[in-house]
C-alpha positions as CSV (number, residue, x, y, z in Angstrom):
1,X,81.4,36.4,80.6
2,X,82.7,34.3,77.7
3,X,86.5,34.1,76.5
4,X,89.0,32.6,74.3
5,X,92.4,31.4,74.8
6,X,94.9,30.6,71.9
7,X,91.6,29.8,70.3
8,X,92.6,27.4,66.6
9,X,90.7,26.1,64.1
10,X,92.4,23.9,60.9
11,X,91.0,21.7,58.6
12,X,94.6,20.0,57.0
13,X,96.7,22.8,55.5
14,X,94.1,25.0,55.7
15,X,94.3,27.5,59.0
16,X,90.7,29.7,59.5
17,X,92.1,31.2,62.5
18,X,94.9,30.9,64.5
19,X,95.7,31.6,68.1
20,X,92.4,34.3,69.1
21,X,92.2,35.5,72.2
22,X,89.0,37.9,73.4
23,X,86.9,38.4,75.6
24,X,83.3,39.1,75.2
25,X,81.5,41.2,78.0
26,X,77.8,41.4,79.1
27,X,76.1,44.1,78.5
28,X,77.7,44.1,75.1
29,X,76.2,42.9,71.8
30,X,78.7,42.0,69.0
31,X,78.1,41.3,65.4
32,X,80.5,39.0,63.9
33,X,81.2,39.8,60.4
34,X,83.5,38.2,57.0
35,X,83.7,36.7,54.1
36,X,81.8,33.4,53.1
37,X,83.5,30.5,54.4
38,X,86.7,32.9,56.7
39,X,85.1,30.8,59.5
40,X,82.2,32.7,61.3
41,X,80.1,30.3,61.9
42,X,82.7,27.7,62.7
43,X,84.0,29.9,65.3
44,X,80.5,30.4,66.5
45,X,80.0,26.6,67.0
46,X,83.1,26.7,69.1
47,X,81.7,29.1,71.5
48,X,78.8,27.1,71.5
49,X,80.8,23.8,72.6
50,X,79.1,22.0,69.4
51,X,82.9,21.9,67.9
52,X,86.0,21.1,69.3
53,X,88.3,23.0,68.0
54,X,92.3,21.8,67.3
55,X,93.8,23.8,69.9
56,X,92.8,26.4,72.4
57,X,89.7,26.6,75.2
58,X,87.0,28.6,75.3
59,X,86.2,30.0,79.0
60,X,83.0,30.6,80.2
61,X,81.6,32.3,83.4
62,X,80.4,29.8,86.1
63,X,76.5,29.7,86.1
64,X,75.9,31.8,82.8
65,X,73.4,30.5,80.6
66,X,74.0,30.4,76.8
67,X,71.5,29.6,74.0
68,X,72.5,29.1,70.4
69,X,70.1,29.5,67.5
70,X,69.7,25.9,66.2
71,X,70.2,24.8,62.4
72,X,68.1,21.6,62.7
73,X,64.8,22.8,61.2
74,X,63.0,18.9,61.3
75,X,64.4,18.1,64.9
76,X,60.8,19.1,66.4
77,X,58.2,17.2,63.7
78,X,56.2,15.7,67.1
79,X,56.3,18.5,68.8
80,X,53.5,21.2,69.1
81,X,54.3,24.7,67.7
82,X,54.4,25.7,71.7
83,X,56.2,22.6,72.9
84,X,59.2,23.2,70.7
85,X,59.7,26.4,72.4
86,X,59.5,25.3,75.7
87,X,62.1,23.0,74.9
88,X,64.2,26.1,74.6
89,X,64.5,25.7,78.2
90,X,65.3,21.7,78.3
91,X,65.1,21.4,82.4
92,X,61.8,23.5,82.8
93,X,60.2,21.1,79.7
94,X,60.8,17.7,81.3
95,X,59.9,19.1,84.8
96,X,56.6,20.3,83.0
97,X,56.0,17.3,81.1
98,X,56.6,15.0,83.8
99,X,54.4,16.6,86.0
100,X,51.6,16.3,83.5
101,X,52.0,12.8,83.3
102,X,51.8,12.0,86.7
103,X,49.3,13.9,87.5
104,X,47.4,12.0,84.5
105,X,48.4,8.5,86.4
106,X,46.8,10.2,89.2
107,X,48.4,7.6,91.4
108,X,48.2,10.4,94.3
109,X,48.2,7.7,97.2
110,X,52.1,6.5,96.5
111,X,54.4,8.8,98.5
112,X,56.8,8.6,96.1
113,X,54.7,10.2,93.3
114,X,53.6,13.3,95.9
115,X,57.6,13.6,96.7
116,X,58.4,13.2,93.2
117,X,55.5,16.3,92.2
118,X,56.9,18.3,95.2
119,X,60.3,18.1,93.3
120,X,59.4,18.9,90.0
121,X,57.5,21.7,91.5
122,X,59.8,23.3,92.8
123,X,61.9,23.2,89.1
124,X,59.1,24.4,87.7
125,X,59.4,27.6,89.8
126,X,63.4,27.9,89.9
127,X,62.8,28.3,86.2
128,X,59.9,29.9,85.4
129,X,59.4,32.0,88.9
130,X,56.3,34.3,88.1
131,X,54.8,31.0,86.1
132,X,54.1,32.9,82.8
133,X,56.0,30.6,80.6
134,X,52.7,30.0,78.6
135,X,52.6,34.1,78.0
136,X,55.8,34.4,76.8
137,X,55.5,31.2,74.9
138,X,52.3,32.7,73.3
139,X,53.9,36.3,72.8
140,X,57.0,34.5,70.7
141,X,54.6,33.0,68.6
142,X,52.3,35.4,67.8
143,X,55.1,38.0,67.1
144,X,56.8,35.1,64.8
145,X,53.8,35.5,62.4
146,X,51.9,32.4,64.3
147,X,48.2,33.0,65.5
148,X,46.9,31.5,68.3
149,X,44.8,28.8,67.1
150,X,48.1,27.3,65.4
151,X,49.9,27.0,69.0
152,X,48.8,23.2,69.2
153,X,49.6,22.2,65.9
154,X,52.9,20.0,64.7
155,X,56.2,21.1,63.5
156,X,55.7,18.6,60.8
157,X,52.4,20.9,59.4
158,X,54.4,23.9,59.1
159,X,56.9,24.8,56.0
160,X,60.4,25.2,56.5
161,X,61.4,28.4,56.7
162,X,58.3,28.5,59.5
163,X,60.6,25.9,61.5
164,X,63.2,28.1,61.5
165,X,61.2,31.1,63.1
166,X,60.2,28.0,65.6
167,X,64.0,27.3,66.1
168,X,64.4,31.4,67.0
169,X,61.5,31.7,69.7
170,X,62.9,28.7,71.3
171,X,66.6,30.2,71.6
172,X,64.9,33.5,72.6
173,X,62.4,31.9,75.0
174,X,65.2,30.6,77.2
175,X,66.5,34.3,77.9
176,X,70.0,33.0,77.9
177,X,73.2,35.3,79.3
178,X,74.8,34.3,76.1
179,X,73.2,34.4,72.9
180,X,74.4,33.2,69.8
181,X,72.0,33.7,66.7
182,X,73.7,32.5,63.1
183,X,71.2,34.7,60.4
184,X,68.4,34.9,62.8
185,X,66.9,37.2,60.1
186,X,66.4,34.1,57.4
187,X,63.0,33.5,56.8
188,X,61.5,36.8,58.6
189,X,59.9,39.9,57.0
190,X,60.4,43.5,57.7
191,X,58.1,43.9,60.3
192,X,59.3,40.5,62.2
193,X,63.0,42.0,61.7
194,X,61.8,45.3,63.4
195,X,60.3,43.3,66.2
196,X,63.9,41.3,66.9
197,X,66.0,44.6,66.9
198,X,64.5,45.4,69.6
199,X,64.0,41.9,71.1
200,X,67.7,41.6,71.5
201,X,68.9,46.0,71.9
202,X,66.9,44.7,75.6
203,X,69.2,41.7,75.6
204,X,71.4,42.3,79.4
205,X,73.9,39.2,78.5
206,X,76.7,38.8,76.1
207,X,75.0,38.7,72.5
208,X,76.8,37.7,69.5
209,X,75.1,37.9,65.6
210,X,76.0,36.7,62.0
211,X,74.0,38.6,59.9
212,X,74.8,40.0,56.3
213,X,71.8,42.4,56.9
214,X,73.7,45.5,57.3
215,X,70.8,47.7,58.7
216,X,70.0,44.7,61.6
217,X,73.1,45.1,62.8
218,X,73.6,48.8,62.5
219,X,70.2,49.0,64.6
220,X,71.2,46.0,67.1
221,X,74.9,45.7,67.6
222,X,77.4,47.8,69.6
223,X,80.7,46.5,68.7
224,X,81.9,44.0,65.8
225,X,84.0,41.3,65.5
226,X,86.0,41.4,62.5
227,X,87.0,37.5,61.7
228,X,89.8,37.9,58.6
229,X,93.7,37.5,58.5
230,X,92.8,34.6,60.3
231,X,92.5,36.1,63.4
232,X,89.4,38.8,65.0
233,X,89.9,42.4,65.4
234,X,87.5,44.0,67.9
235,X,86.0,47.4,67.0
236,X,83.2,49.9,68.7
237,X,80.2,50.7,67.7
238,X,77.9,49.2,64.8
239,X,78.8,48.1,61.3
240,X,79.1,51.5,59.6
241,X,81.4,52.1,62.4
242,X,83.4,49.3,61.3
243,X,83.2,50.3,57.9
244,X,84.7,53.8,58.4
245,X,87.1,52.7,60.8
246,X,88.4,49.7,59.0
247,X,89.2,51.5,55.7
248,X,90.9,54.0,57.6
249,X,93.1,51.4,59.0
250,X,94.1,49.7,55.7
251,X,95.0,53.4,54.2
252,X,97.2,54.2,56.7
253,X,99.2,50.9,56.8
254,X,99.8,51.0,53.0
255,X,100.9,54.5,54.1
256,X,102.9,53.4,56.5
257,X,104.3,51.0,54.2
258,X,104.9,52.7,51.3
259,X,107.1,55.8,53.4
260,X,108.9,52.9,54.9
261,X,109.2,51.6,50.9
262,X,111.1,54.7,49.6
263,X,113.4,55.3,52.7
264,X,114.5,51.8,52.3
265,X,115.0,52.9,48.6
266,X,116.9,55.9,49.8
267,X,119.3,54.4,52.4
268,X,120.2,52.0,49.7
269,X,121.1,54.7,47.3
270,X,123.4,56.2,49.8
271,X,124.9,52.8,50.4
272,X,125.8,51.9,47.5
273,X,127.2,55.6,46.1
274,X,129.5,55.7,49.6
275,X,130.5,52.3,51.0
276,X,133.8,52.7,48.9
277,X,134.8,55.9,50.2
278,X,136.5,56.3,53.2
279,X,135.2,60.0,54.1
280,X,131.6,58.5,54.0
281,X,132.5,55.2,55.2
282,X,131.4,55.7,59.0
283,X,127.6,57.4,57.2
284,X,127.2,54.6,55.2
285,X,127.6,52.0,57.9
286,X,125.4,53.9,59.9
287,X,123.0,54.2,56.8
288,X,123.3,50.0,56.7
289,X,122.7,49.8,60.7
290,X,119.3,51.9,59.8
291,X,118.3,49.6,56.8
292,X,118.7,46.5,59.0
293,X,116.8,47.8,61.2
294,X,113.7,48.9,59.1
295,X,110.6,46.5,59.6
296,X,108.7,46.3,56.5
297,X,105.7,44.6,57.2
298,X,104.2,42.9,53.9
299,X,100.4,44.2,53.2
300,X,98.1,40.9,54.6
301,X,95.4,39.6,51.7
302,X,92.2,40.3,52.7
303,X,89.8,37.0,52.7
304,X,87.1,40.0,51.8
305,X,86.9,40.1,47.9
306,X,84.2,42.4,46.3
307,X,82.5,40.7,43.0
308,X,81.7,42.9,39.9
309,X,78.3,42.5,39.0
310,X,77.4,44.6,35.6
311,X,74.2,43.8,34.3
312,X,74.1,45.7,30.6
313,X,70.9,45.7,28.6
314,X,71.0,44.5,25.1
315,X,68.6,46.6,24.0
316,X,66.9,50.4,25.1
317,X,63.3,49.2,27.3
318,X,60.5,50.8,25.2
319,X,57.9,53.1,26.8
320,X,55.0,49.7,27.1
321,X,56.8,47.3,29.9
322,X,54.3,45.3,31.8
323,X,50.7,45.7,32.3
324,X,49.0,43.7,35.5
325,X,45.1,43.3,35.3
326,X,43.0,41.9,38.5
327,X,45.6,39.1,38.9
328,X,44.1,36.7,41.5
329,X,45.5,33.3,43.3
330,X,44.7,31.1,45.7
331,X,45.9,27.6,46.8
332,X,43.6,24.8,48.3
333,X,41.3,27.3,48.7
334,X,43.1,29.7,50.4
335,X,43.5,33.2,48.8
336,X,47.2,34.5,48.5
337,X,46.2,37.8,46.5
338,X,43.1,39.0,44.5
339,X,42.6,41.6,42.0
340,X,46.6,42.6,41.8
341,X,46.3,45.5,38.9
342,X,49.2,47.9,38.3
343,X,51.4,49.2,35.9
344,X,55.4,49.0,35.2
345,X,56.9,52.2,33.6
346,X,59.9,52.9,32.0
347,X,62.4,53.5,34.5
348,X,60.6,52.0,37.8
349,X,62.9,50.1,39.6
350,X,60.5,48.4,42.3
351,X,61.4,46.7,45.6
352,X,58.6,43.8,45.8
353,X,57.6,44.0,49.8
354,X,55.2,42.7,52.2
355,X,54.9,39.8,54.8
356,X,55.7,36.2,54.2
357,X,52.9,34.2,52.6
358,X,51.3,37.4,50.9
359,X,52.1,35.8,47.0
360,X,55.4,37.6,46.2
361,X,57.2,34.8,44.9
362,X,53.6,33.4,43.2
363,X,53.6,36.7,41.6
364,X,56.9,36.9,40.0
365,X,55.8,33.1,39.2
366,X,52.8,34.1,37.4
367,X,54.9,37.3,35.8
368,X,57.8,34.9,34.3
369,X,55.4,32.3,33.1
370,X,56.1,29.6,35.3
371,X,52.8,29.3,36.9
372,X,48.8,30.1,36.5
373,X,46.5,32.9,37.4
374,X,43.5,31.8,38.8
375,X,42.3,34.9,36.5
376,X,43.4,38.1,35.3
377,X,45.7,38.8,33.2
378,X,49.1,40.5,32.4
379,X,51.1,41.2,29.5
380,X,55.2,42.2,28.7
381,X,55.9,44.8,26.2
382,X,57.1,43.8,23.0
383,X,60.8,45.4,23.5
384,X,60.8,43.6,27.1
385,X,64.0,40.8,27.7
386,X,63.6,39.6,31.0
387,X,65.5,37.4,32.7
388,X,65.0,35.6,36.4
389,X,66.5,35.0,39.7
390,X,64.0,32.5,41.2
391,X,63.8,32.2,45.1
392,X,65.2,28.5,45.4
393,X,68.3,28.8,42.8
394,X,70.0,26.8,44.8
395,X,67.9,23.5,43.8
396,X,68.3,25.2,40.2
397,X,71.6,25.6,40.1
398,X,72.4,21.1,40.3
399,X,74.2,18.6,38.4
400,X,77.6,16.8,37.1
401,X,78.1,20.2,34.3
402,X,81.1,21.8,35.2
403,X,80.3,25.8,36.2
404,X,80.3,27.3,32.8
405,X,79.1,24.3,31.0
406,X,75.9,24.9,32.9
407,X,75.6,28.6,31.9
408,X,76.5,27.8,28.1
409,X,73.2,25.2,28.5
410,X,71.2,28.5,28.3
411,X,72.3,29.6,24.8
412,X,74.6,27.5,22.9
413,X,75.4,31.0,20.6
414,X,77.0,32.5,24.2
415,X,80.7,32.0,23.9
416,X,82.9,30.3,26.2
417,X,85.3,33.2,27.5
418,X,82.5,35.4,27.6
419,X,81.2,33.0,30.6
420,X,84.3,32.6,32.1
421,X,84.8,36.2,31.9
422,X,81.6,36.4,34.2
423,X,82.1,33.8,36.5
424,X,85.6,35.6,37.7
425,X,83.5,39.1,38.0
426,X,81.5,36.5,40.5
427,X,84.9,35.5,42.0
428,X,85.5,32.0,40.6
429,X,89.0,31.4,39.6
430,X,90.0,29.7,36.7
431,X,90.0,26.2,38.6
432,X,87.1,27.2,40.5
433,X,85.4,27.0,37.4
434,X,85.9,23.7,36.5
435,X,84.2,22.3,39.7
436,X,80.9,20.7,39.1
437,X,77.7,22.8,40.2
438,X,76.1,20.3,42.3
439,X,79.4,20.2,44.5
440,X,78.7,23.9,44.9
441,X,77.7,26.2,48.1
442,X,74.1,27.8,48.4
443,X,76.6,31.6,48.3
444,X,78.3,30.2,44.7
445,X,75.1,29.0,43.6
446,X,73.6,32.6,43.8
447,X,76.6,34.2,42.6
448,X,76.1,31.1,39.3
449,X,72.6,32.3,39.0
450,X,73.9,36.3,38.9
451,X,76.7,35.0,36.3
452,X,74.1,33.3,34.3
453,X,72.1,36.8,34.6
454,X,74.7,38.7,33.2
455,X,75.0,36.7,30.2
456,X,71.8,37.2,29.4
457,X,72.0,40.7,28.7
458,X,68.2,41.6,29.1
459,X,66.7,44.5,29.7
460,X,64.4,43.8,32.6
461,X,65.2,41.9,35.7
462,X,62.7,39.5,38.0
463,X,64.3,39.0,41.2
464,X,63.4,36.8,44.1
465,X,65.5,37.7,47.4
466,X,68.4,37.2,45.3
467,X,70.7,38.3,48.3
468,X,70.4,35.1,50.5
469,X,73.1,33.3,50.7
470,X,75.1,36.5,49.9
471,X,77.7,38.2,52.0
472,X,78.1,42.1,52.2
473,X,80.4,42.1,49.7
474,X,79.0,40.8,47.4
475,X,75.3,42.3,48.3
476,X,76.9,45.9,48.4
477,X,78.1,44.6,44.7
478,X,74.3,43.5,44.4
479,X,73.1,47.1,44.9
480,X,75.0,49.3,43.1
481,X,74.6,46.9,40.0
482,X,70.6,47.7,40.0
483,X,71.6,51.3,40.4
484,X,73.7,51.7,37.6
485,X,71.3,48.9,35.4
486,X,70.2,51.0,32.5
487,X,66.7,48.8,32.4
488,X,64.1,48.1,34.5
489,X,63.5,45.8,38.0
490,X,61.6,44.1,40.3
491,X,63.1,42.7,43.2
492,X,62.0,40.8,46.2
493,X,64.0,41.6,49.1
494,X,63.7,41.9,52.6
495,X,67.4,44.0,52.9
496,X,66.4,47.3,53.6
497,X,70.3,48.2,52.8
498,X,69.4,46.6,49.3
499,X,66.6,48.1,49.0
500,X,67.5,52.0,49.6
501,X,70.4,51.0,46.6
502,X,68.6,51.0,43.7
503,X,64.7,51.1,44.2
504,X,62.5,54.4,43.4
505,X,59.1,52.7,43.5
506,X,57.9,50.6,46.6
507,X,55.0,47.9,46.1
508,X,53.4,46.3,49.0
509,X,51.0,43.4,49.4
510,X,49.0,43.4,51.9
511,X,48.3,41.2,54.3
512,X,44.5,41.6,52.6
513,X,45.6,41.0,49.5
514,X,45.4,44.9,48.6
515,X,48.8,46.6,47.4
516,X,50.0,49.9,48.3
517,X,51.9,51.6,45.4
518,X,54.4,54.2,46.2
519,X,56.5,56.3,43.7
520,X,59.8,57.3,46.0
521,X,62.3,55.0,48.4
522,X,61.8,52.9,50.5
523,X,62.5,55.6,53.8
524,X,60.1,58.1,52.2
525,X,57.4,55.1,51.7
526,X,58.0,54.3,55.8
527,X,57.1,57.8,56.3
528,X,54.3,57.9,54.4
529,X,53.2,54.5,55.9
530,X,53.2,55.9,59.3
């Protein structure tokens, strides 16, 4: 349905990926997987015709439809919530919009109008043939966290991860035969991630994903595009798949390579102890005809590298941790949460859950200090360190300091190499490091933040979706770091992946403002939520 050929894409020296040729099939969903910045969503772009790239074409079927998730969160400020959806489908919008306005002219008598109406009409039913675009429009919505009586209001009302759920509906709402979603999962909650799994496993077309939520595309995807060496390697079934199948493939190539390695070493052996003697003379040429002939292939660098996060506590969490006592909030009148009381033990690792807007992030506000109760009350235990990953690091994490100039601004007594020691655990070179943080990615700011973390050397850590941003790598990394962490946690995350990792208490606000408190994991919590 959609295919490449000698597909390039260089920006000066630097080649993302050179010369792919594939061919993506309908009925087929892919998830396209790599490191931060080996050219995913470039290459997505490309397919999309947004990007040209520097040499090669990319082929798509005559008549096929394709959508891409848009990026452009404040294109839509005039629009209604339900407009911006129908505009997902740009020929059945004007058609519709037209119509209304003649029909509001109501100049009925002019031929031309009636001709014009008969036209638009019969767009109208080309595209939207059983004439429930209003149904599905108002299913989107209302699946996307947005009640009915907000249908009519303006983009511009809404926040902006909201705008991006608007963005999604509108790519879905055109039912394209290629889909191309970059994240779709940003901004959505559990239950809204549940709801697009299966959303797109009844996709017919060609779908291709970037997601680094590893159980999305376990539960959506049936084969995945592996973008690194610069080129793509196709493999079946889902990312696990990929996982198992991929490592196999390295460890048998530096197999491969390293019998290759000593029979090279052994052929030159026998070289060298007979080329000089006539008896042997004929085995040893024969020995040198071999060795000439013995491809070595040289082990390709990954563009995958896997970040060491250690978080150590500087000092053993006493049995009194934190203490939260009818904790109430609301903004502008609105409640987010009223009466939160519960207790932190020593030990709990919790996974902070529930839908967007229920006061997470206000809670961990309130908890670090940064904001007020309306009342209540809660109180730290006098061994307690914490320290905090807020949700929007990335406007945190700003300014001309180079990168460990701006961790050292935290404690003056924290010593230089210590920091640089943690910013290449994070993966930043030497000359990475002296870059200045406001030139800095939204993926290095995090993995700043998680340096700055480590330095810190608490014994209790606050964190808000910390893995946005993220890649797999470095998220896997993510996990097994709270596993092994010695202190305690709470942690706002939507990665169920993440989640399963380290946490053995579940806490869910909900959408009343109750919690649910759950000693266990996260899949036992599920089946005791059923």
């Amino acid at each position: 349905m959609i295919s490449t050929v000698n597909l390039t894409q260089r920006y000066g020296k630097r080649v993302l990926f050179d010369k792919i040729n594939i061919t993506l099939d309908a009925g087929k969903r892919y998830g396209l997987i790599g490191a931060n910045g080996a050219g995913k969503s470039t290459f997505m772009k490309i397919l999309a015709g947004e990007l040209e790239p520097s040499e090669g074409e990319v082929q798509i079927q005559p008549g096929a439809k394709l959508g891409m998730l848009g990026q452009n969160q404040y294109a839509f400020e005039d629009f209604t919530l339900k407009d911006a959806v129908l505009y997902g489908n740009r020929r059945l919008y004007e058609a519709q919009k037209e119509k209304e306005r003649l029909y509001m002219e109501g100049n009925f008598d002019d031929d031309a109008v009636n001709n014009r109406l008969a036209e638009l009409e019969i767009v109208c039913a080309e595209e939207d043939p059983t004439y429930e675009s209003d149904v599905h429009i108002e299913k989107l919505l209302t699946a996307l966290g947005f009640p009915v009586e907000m249908h009519d209001n303006l983009m511009s009302s809404i926040t902006g991860g909201d705008k991006f759920k608007i963005l999604l509906a509108q790519v879905l709402f055109l039912k394209p035969d290629i889909l191309l979603l970059d994240e779709p999962t940003n901004n959505l909650d559990m239950e809204t991630i549940a709801w697009l799994e299966n959303e797109l496993r009844r996709h017919e077309g060609v779908l291709v994903v970037i997601s680094h939520d590893r159980h999305f595309l376990n539960a959506v995807v049936t084969n995945i595009l592996d973008l690194d060496f610069k080129t793509i390697r196709e493999f079946t079934g889902n990312y696990d798949d990929w996982y198992i199948a991929a490592n196999l493939m390295a460890k048998q190539q530096e197999m491969e390579r390293s019998r290759k390695l000593k029979e090279k070493e052994e052929l030159e052996k026998f070289i060298a102890r007979f080329s000089a003697n006539a008896s042997k003379a004929r085995q040893a040429t024969s020995r040198q005809k071999q060795l000439e002939k013995l491809d070595i292939e040289e082990i390709k660098i990954s563009s995958r590298r896997d970040p060491s996060i250690v978080f150590k506590a500087n000092r053993e969490i006493g049995n009194e941790v934190l203490e939260v006592n009818a904790l109430s909030k609301s903004y502008d009148g609105k409640r987010v949460f009223e009466n939160l009381s519960f207790k932190v033990n020593k030990g709990d690792k919790i996974a902070l859950i529930g839908s967007n807007g229920v006061g997470k992030s206000t809670l961990l506000e309130i908890l670090m200090g940064n904001l007020e109760a309306d009342s209540g009350s809660f109180k730290w235990g006098q061994t307690i360190h914490s320290t905090y990953f807020p949700q929007n690091s990335t406007d945190i994490v700003r300014g001309e300091q180079k990168l460990y100039e701006w961790i050292q601004g935290f404690d003056m007594k924290w010593h230089i190499d210590e920091i640089r020691k943690c910013l290449g655990r994070m993966l930043f070179s030497g000359e990475e490091q002296e870059k200045r943080v406001g030139d800095c990615s939204g993926g290095e700011k995090h993995r700043i933040m998680l340096s700055k973390m480590m330095m810190d050397s608490a014994n209790f850590l606050v964190l808000d979706e910390p893995d946005n941003h993220l890649d797999l790598e470095a998220i896997v990394s993510l996990g097994e770091a709270l596993h092994n962490y010695r202190g305690g946690v709470i942690c706002v995350t939507h990665d169920r992946e993440l989640i399963d990792a380290f946490a053995n208490r579940i806490i869910k606000i909900e959408d009343d403002g109750t919690i649910s408190d759950f000693e266990g994991n996260y899949e036992d919590f599920v089946e005791f939520a059923k």
